[in-house]
RODO-2510 file (C-alpha; in nm, 4 decimals, decimal comma):
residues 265
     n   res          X          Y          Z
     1     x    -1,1423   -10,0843     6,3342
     2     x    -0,9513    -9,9921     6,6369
     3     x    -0,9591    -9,6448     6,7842
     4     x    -0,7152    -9,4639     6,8861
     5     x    -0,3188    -9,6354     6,9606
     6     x    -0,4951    -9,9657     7,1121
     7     x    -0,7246   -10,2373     6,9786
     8     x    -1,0988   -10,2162     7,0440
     9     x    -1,2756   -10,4678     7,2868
    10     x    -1,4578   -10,6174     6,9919
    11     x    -1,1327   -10,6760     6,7764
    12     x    -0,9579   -10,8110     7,1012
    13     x    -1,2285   -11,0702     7,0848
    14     x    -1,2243   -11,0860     6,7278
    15     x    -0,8665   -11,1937     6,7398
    16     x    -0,8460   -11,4124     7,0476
    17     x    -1,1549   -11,6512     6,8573
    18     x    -0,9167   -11,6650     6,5345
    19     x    -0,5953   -11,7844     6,7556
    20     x    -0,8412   -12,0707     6,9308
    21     x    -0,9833   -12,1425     6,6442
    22     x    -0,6640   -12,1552     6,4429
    23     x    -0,7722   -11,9061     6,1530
    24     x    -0,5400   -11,6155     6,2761
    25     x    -0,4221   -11,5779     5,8917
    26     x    -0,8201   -11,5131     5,8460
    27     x    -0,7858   -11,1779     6,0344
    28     x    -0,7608   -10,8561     5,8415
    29     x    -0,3987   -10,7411     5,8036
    30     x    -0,4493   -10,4449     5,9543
    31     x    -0,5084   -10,6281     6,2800
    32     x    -0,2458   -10,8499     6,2642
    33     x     0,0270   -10,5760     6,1819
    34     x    -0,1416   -10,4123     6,4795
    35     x    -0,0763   -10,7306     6,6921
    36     x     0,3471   -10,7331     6,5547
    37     x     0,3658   -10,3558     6,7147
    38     x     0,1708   -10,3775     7,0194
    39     x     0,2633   -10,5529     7,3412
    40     x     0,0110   -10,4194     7,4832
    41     x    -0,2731   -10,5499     7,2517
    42     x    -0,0799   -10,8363     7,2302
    43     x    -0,1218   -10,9694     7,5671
    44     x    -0,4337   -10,8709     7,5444
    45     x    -0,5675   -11,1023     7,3122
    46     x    -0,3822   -11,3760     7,4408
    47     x    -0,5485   -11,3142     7,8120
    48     x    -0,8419   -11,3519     7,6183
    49     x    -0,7629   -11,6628     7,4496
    50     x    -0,6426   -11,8240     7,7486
    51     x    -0,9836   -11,7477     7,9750
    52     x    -1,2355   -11,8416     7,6336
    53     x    -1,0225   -12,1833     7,6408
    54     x    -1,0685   -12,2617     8,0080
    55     x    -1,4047   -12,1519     7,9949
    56     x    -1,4727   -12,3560     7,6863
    57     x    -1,2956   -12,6838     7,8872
    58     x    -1,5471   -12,5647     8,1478
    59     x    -1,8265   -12,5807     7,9697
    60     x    -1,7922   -12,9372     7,7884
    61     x    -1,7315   -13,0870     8,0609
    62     x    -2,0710   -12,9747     8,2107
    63     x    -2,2385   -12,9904     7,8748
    64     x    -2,1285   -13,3917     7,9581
    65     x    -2,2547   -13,4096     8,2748
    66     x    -2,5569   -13,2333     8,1953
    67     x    -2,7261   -13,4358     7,8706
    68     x    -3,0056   -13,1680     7,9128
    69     x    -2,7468   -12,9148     7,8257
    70     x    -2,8625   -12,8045     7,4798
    71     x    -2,5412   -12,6119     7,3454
    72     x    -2,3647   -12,6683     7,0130
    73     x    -2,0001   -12,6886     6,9488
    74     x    -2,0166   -12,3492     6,7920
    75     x    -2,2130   -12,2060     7,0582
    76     x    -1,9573   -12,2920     7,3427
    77     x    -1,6141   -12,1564     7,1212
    78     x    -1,8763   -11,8151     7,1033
    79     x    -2,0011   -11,7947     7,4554
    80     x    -1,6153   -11,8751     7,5912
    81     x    -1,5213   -11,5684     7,3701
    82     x    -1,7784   -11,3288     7,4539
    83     x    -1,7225   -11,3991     7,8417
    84     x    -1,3613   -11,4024     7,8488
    85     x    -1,4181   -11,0150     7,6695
    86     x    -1,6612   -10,9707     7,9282
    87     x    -1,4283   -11,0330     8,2082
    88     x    -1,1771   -10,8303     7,9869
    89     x    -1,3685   -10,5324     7,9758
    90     x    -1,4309   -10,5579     8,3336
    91     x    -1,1262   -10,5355     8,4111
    92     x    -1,0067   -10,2271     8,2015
    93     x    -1,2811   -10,0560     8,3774
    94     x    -1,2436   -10,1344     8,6723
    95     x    -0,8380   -10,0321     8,6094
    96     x    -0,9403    -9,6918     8,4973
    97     x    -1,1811    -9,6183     8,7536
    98     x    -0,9561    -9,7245     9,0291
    99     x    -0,6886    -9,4947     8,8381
   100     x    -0,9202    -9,2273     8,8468
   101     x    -1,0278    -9,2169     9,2191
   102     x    -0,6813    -9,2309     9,3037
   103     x    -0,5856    -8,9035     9,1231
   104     x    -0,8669    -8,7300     9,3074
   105     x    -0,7820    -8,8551     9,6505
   106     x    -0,4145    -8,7605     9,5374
   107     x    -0,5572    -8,3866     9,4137
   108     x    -0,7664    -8,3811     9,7551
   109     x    -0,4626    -8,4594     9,9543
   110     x    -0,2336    -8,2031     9,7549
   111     x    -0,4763    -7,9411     9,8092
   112     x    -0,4748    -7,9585    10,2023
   113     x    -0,1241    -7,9368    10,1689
   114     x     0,0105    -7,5875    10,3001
   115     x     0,2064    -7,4142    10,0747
   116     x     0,5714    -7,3742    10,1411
   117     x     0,7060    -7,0049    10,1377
   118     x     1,0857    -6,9520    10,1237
   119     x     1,2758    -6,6826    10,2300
   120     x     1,5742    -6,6339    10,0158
   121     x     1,6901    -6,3718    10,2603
   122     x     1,7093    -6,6032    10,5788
   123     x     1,7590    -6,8956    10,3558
   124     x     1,4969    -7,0864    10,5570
   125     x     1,1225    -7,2265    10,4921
   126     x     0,8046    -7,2220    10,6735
   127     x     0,4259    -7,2648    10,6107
   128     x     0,2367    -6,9732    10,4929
   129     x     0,0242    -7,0137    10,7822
   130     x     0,1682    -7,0152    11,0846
   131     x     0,0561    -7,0147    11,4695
   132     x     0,2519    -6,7709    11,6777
   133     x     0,3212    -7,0081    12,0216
   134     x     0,0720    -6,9051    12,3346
   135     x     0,4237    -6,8325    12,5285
   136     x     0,5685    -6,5779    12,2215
   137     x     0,5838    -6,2638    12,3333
   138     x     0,4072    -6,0582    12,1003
   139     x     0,4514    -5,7097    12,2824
   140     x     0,4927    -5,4205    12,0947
   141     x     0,8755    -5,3697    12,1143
   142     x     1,0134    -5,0238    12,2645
   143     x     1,1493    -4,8060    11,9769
   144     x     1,4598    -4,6022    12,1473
   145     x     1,6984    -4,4052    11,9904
   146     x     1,9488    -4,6677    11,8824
   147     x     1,6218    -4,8439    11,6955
   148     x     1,5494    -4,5408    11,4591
   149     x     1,7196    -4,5337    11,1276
   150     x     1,9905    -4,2867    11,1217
   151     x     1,7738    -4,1113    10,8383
   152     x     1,5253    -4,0162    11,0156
   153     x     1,7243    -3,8090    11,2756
   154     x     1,6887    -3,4988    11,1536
   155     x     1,9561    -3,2381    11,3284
   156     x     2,0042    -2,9032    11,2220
   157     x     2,2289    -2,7692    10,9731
   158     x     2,5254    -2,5186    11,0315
   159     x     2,3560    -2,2647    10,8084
   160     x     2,0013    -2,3090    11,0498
   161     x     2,1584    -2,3265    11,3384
   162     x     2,3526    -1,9727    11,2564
   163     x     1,9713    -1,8597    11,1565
   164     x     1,8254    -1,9090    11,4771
   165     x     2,0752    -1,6839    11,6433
   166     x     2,0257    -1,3543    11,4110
   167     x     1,8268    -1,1231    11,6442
   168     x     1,5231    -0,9374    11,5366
   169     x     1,5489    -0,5746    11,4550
   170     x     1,2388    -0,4296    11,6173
   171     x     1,3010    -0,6340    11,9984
   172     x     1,6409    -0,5668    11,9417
   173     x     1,5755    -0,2493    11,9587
   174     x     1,3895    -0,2378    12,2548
   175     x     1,6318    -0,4423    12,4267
   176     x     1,8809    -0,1688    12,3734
   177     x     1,6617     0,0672    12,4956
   178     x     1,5969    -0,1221    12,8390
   179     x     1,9687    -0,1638    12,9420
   180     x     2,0407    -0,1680    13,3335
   181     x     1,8609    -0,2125    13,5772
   182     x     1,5002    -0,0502    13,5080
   183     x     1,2659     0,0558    13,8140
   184     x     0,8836     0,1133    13,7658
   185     x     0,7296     0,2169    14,0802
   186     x     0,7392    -0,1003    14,2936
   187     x     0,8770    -0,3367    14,0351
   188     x     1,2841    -0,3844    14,0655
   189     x     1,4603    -0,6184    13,7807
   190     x     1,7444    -0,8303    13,9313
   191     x     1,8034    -1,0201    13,5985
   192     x     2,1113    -0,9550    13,3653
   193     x     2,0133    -0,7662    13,0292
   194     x     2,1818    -1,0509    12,8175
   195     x     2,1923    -1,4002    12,9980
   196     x     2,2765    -1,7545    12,8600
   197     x     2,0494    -2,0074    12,9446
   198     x     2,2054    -2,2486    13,1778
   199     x     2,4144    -2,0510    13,3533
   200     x     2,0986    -1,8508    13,4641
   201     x     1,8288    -2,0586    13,4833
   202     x     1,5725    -1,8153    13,5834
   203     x     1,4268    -1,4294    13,5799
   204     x     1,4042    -1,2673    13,8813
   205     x     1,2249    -0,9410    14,0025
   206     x     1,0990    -0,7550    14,3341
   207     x     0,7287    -0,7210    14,3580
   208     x     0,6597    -0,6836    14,7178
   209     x     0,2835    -0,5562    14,6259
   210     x     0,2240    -0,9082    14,4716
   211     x     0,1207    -0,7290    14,1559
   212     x    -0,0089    -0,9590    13,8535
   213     x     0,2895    -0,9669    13,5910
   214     x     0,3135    -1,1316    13,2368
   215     x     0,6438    -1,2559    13,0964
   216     x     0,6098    -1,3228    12,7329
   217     x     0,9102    -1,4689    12,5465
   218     x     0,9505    -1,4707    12,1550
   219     x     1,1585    -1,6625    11,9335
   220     x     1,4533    -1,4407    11,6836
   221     x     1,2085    -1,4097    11,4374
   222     x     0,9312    -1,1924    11,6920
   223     x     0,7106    -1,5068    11,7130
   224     x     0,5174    -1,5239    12,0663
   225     x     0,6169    -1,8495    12,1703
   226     x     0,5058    -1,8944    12,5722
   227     x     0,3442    -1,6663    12,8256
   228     x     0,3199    -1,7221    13,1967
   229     x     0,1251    -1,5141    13,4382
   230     x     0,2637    -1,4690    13,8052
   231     x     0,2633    -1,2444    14,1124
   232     x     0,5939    -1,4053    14,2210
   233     x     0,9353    -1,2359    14,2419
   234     x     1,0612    -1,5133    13,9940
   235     x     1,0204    -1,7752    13,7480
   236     x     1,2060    -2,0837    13,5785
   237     x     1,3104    -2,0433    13,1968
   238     x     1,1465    -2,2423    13,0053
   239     x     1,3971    -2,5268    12,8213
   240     x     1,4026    -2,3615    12,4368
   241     x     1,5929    -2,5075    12,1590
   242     x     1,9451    -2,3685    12,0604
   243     x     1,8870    -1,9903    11,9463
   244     x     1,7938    -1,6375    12,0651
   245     x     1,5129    -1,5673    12,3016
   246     x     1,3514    -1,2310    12,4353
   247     x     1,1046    -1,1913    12,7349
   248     x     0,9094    -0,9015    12,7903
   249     x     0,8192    -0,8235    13,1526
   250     x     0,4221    -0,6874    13,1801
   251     x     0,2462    -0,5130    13,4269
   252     x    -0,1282    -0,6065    13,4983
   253     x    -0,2420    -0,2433    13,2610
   254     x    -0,0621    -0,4173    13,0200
   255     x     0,2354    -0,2039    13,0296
   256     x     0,5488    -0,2950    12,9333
   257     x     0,8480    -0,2578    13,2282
   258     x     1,1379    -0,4753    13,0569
   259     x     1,3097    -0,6292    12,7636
   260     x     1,5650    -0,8999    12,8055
   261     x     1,7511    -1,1865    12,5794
   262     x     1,8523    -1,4966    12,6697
   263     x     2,0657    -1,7232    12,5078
   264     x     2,0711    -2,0962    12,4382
   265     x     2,3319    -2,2841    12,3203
***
């Protein structure tokens, strides 16, 4: 029986011998209500007939040209059948095969196929593997201020910056305590007690002996913050943030001769 939607090889044959041999009503009903559905099977059969009667015409006409020929009428009508479902067969296979390899070469071919990434964003496509150009300039680009997310610029609040400026009890204290100009021996202070940063841009001081001195300066909250060593009758401020400074003034025993603030808005 046939297998499947499509009539076996063998019931192809079957059914092409009872067409040339006129005995189709001899076939099974199941193959001839097979043969009213199918196109397919259809043709078929009638390939088959077609090829078993030319090879049949074939072989008579050598079987008479031949007298040593030894093949029966019945043999020929068989041997025409079974060939033309040879060549049949053949041909199927040779269909499906052909099919086949071409779905691999078409996988093969798919595969080396990059895959396309879109952007929605830019609305435009491009391999997932691409070659940046010799010629691309692929230097790290300069980040400057107009680059940096506005987040990330962190400024001070009103409440901080009105922090930095509260002065600390215990160098306020001896600030108040230093006022004018102090003299200690050989050392002479030509700074203002209170200056603002800016419009004094420096701390200045006789020392004709070239005596080592330390100027320390602390922050509002009576952190140590720089210290410079000098034997110099001045020195630069140092650029602070906005706030309230204080400098001490140090003599090489480590005493102290002055107190001062600065101020930087």
């Amino acid at each position: 029986m046939s297998t499947g939607t499509h009539l076996t090889n063998e019931e192809i044959a079957q059914c092409a011998e009872a067409i040339s041999e006129g005995k189709y009503d001899s076939l099974p009903s199941s193959l001839r209500d097979h043969l009213s559905n199918c196109d397919y099977c259809t043709s078929e059969v009638m390939f088959v007939s077609e090829v078993s009667e030319e090879l049949e015409d074939e072989l008579i006409t050598d079987k008479k040209k031949d007298k040593n020929l030894r093949i029966k009428p019945w043999q020929i009508s068989a041997i025409s059948i079974a060939a033309a479902a040879a060549i049949l067969f053949f041909i199927i296979t040779f269909t499906d095969t052909k099919q086949d390899i071409s779905e691999a070469e078409i996988a093969q071919e798919t595969e080396a196929i990059p895959e396309i990434v879109v952007d929605e964003e830019e609305d435009t496509a491009y391999p997932e593997e691409r070659h940046i150009p010799e010629t691309a300039d692929v230097s790290p680009k300069e980040v400057t201020k107009e680059d940096t997310p506005k987040e990330s610029i962190i400024e001070d609040t009103p409440e901080e910056l009105l922090a930095s400026y509260e002065p600390d009890e215990h160098l306020e204290q001896l600030h108040e305590n230093m006022k004018g100009v102090y003299r200690n021996h050989s050392i002479t202070i030509n700074t203002p007690h209170t200056i603002l940063y800016k419009e004094e841009d420096s701390l200045r001081w006789d020392n004709p002996e070239k005596n080592k001195l330390y100027i320390e300066f602390f922050n509002n909250r009576g952190e140590e913050i720089k210290t410079v060593v000098t034997d110099n009758n001045r020195i630069a401020i140092p650029e602070f943030p906005a706030g309230l400074y204080y400098w001490k003034l140090i003599n090489e025993r480590f005493d102290l001769l002055y107190v001062g603030k600065i101020i930087v808005e």
